[in-house]
DSSP file (Angstrom, degrees, kcal/mol; ACC not computed):
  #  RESIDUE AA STRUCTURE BP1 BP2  ACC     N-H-->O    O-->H-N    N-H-->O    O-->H-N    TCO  KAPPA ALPHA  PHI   PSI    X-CA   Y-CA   Z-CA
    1    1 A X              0   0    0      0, 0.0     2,-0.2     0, 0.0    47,-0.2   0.000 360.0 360.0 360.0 153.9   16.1   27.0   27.3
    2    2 A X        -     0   0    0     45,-1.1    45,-0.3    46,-0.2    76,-0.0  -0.658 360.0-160.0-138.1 168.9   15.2   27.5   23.6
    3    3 A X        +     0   0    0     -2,-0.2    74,-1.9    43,-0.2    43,-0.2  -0.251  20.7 175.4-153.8  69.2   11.8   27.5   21.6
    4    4 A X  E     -A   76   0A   0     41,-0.3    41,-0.8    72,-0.2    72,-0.2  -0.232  21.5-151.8 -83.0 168.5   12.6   26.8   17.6
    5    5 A X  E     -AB  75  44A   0     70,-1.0    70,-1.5    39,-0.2     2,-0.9  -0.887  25.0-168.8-130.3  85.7    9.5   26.4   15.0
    6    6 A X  E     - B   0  43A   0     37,-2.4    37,-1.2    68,-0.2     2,-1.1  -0.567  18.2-165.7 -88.1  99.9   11.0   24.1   12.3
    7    7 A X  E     - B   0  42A   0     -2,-0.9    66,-0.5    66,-0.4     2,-0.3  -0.668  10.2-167.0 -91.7 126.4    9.4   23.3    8.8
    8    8 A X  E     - B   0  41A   0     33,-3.1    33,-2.1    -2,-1.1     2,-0.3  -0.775   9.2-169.6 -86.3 141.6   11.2   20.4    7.3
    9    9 A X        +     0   0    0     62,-1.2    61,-0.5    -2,-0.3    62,-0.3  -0.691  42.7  66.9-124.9 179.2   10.3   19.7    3.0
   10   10 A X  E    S-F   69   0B   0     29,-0.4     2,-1.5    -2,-0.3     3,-0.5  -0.567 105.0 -24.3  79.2-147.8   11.1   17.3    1.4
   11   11 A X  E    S+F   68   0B   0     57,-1.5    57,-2.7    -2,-0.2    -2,-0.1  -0.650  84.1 126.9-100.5 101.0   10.2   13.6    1.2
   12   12 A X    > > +     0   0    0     -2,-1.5     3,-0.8    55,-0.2     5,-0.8   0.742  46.5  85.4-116.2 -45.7    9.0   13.5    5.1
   13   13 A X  T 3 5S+     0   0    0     -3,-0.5    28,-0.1     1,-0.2    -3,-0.0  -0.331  91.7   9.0 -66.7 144.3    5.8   12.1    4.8
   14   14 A X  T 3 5S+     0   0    0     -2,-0.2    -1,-0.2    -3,-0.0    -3,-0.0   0.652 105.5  89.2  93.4  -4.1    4.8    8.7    4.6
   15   15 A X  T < 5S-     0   0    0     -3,-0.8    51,-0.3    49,-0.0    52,-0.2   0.581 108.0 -89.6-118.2 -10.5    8.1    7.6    5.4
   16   16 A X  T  >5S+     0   0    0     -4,-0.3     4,-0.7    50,-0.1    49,-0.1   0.691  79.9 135.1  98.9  29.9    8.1    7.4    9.5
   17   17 A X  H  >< +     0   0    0     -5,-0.8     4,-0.6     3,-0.1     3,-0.1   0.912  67.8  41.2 -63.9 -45.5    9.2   10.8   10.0
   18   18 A X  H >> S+     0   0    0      2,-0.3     3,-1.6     3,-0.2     4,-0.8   0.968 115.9  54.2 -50.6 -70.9    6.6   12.1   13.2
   19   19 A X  H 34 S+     0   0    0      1,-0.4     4,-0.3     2,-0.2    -1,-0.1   0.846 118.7  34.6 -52.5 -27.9    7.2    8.5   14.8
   20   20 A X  H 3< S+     0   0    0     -4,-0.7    -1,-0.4     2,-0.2     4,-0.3   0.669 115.3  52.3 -99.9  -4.6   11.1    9.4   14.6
   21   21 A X  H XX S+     0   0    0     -3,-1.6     3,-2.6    -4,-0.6     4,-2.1   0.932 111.5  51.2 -76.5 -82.8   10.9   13.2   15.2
   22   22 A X  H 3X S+     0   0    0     -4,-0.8     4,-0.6     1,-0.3    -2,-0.2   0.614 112.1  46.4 -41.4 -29.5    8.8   12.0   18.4
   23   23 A X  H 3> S+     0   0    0     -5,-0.4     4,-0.8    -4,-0.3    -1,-0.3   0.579 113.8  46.1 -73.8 -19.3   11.7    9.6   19.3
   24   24 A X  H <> S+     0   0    0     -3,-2.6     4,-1.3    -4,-0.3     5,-0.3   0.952 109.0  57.4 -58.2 -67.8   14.5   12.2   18.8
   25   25 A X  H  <>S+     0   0    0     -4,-2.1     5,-2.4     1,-0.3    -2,-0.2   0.705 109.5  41.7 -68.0 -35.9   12.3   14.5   20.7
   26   26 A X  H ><5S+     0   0    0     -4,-0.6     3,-1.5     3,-0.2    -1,-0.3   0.884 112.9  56.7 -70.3 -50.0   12.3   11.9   24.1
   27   27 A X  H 3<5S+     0   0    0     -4,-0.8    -2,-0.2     1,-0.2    -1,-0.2   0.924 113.5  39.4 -32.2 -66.6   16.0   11.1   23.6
   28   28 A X  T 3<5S-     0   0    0     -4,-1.3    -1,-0.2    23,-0.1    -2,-0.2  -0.075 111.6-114.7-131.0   1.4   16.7   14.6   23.9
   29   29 A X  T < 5 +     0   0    0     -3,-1.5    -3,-0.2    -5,-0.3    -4,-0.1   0.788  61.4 164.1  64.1  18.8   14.2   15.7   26.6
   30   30 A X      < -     0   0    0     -5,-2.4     2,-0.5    -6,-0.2    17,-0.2  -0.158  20.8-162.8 -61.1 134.5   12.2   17.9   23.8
   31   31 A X  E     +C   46   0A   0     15,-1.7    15,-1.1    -2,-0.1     2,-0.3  -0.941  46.2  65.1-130.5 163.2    8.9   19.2   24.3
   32   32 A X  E    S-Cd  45  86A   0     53,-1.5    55,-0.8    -2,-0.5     2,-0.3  -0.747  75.4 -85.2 142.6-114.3    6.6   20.4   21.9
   33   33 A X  E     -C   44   0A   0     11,-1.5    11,-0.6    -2,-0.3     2,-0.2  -0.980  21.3-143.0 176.7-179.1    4.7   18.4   18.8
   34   34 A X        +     0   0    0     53,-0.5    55,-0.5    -2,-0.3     2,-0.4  -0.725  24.2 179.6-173.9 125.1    5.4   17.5   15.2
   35   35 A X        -     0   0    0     54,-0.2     7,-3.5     7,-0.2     2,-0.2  -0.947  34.0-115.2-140.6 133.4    2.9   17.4   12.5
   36   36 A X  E     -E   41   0A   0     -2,-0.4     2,-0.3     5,-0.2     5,-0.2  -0.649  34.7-174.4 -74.6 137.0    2.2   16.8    8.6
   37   37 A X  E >   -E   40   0A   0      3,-1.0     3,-4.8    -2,-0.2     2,-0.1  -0.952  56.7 -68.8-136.9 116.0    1.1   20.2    6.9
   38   38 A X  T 3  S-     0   0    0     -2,-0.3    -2,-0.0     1,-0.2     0, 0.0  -0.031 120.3 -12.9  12.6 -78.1    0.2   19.8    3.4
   39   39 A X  T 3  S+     0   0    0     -2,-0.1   -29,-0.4    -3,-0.0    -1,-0.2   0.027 132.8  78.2-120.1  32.0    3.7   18.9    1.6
   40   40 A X  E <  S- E   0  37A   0     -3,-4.8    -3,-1.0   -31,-0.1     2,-0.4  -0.717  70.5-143.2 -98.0 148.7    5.4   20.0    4.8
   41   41 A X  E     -BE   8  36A   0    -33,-2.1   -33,-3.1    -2,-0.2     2,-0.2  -0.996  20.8-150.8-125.8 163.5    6.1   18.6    8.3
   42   42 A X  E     -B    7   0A   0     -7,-3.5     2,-0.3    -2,-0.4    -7,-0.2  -0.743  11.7-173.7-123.9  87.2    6.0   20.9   11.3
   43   43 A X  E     -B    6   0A   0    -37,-1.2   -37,-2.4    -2,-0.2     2,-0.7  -0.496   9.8-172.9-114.5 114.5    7.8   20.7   14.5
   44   44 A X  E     +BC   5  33A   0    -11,-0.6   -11,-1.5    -2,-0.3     2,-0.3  -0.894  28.5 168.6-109.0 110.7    7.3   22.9   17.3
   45   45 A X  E     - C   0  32A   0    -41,-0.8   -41,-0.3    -2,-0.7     2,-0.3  -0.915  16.1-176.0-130.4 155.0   10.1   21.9   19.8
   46   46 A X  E     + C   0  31A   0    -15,-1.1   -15,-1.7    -2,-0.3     2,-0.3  -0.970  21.7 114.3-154.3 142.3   11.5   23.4   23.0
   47   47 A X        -     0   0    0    -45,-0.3   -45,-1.1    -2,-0.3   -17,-0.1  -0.987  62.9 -36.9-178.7 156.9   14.3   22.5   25.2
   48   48 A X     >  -     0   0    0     -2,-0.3     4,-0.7   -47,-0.2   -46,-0.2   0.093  67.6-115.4 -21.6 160.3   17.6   23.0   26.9
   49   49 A X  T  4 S+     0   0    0      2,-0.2    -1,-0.2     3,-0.1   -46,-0.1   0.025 110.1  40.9-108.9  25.5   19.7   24.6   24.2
   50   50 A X  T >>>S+     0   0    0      3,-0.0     3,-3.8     0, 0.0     4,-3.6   0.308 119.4  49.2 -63.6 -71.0   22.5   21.8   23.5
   51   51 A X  H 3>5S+     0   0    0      1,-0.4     4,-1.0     2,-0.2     5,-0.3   0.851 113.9  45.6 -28.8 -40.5   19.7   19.3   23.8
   52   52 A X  H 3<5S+     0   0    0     -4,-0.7    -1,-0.4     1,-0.2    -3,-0.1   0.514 116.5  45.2 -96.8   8.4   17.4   21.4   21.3
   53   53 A X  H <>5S+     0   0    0     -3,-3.8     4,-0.9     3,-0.1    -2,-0.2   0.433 107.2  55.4-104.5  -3.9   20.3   21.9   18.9
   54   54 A X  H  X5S+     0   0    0     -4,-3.6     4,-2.4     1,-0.2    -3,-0.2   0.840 113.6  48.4 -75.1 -15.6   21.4   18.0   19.1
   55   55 A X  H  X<S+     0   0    0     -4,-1.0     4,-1.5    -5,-0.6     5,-0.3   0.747 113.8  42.2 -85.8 -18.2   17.6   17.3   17.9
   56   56 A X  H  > S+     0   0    0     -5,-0.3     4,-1.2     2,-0.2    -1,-0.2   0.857 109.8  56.4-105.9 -30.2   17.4   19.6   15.3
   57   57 A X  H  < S+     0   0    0     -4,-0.9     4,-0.4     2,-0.2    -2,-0.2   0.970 111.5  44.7 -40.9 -61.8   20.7   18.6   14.2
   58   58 A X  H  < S+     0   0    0     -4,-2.4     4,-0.5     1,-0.2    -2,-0.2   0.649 118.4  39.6 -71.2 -23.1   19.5   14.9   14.0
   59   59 A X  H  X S+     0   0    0     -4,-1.5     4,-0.5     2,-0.2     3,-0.2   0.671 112.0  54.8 -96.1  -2.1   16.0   15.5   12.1
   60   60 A X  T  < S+     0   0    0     -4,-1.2     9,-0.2    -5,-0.3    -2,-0.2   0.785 107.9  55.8 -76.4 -15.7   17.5   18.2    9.9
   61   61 A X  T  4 S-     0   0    0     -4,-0.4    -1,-0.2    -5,-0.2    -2,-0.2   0.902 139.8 -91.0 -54.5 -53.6   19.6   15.1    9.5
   62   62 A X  T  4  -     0   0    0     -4,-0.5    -2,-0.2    -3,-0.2    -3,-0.1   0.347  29.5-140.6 129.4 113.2   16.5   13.3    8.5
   63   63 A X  S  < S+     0   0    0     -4,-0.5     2,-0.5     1,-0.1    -4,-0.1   0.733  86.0  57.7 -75.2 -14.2   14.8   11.7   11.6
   64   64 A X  S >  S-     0   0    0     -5,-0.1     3,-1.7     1,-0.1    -1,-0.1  -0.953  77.5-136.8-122.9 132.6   13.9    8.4    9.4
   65   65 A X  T 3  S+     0   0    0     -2,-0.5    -1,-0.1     1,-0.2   -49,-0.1   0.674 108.8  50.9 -50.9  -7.0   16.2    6.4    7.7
   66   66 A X  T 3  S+     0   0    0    -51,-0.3    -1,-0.2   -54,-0.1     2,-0.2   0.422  95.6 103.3-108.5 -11.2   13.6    6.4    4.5
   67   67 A X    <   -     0   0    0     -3,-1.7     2,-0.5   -52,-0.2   -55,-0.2  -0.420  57.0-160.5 -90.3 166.8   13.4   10.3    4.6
   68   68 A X  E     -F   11   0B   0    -57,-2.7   -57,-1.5    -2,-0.2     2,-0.9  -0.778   8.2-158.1-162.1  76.2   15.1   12.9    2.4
   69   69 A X  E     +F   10   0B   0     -2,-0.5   -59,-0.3     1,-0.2     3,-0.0  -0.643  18.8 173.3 -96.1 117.4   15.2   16.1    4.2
   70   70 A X        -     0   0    0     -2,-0.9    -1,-0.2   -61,-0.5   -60,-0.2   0.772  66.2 -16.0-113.8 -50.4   15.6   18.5    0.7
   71   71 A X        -     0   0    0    -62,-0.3   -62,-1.2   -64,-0.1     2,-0.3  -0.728  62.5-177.9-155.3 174.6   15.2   22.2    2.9
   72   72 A X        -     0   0    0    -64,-0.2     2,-0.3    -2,-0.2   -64,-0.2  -0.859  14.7-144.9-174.3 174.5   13.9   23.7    6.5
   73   73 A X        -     0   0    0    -66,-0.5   -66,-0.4    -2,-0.3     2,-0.3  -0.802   8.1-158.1-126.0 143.0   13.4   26.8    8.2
   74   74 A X        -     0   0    0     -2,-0.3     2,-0.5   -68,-0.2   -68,-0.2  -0.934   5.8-165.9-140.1 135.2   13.9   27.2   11.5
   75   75 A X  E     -A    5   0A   0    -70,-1.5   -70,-1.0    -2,-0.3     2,-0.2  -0.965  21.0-131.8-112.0 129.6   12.1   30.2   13.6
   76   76 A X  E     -A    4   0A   0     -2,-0.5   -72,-0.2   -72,-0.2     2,-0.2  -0.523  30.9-172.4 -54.8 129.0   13.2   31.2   17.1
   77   77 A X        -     0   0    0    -74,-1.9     2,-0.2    -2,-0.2     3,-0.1  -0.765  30.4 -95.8-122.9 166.1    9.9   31.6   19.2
   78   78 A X        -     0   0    0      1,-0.2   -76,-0.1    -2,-0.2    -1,-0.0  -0.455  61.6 -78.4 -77.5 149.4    9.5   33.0   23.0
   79   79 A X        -     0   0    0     -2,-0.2     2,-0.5     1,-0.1    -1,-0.2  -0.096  40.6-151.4 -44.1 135.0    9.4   30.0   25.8
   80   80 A X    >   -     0   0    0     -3,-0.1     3,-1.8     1,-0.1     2,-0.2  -0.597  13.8-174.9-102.2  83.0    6.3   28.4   26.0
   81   81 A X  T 3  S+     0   0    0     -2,-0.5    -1,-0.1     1,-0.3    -2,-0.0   0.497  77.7  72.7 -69.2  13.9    5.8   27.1   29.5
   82   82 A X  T 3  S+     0   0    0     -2,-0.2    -1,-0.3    -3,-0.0     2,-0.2   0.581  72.7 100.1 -78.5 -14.3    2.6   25.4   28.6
   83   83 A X    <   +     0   0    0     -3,-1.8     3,-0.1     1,-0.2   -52,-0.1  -0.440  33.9 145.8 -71.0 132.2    4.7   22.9   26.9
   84   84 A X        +     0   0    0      1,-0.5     2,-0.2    -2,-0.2    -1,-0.2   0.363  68.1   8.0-146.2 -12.6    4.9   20.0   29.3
   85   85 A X  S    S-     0   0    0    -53,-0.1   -53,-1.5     2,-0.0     2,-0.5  -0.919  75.7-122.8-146.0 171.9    5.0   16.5   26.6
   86   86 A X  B     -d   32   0A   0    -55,-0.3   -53,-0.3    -2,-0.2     2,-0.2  -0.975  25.6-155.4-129.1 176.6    5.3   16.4   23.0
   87   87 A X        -     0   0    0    -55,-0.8     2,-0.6    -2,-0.5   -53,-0.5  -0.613  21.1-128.4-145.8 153.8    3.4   15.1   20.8
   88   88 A X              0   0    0    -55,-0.2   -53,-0.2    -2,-0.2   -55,-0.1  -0.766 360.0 360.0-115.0  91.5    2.7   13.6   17.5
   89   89 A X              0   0    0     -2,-0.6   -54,-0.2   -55,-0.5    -1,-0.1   0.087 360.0 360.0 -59.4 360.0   -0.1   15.0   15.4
């Protein structure tokens, strides 16, 4: 089990990035959230660790075909075991 904190830039809003993050994130058994932050989005995901690196693979990818993911970060975080659905914000 894994616990990444991912900021994605580029052109992610406005384009159906959260709504495909959040379909990634079910594929892929993810839990965790995914959120617009001022010219950011922000993805707190946690999961098996093939499962969390095929999802991060695929939005680093760009999770919507209309999206243009330009940079990221990703920070390793400790397990959250409160995490139980995720979520779109």
């Amino acid at each position: 089990m894994k616990h990444n904190f991912i900021s994605v830039y580029g052109r992610v809003q406005g384009v159906g990035f959260r709504y495909f993050t959040q379909r990634l994130a079910q594929k892929y058994n993810i839990k965790g959230y995914v959120k617009n932050v001022q010219d950011f989005v922000e993805i707190d995901a946690q999961g098996e660790d093939e499962a969390l690196r095929q999802f991060t693979d695929a939005v680093i990818k760009g999770a919507s075909p209309a999206s243009e993911v330009r940079e990221y970060t990703i920070e390793e975080r400790e397990i959250d075991q409160h995490l139980t659905t995720f979520k779109t914000e």
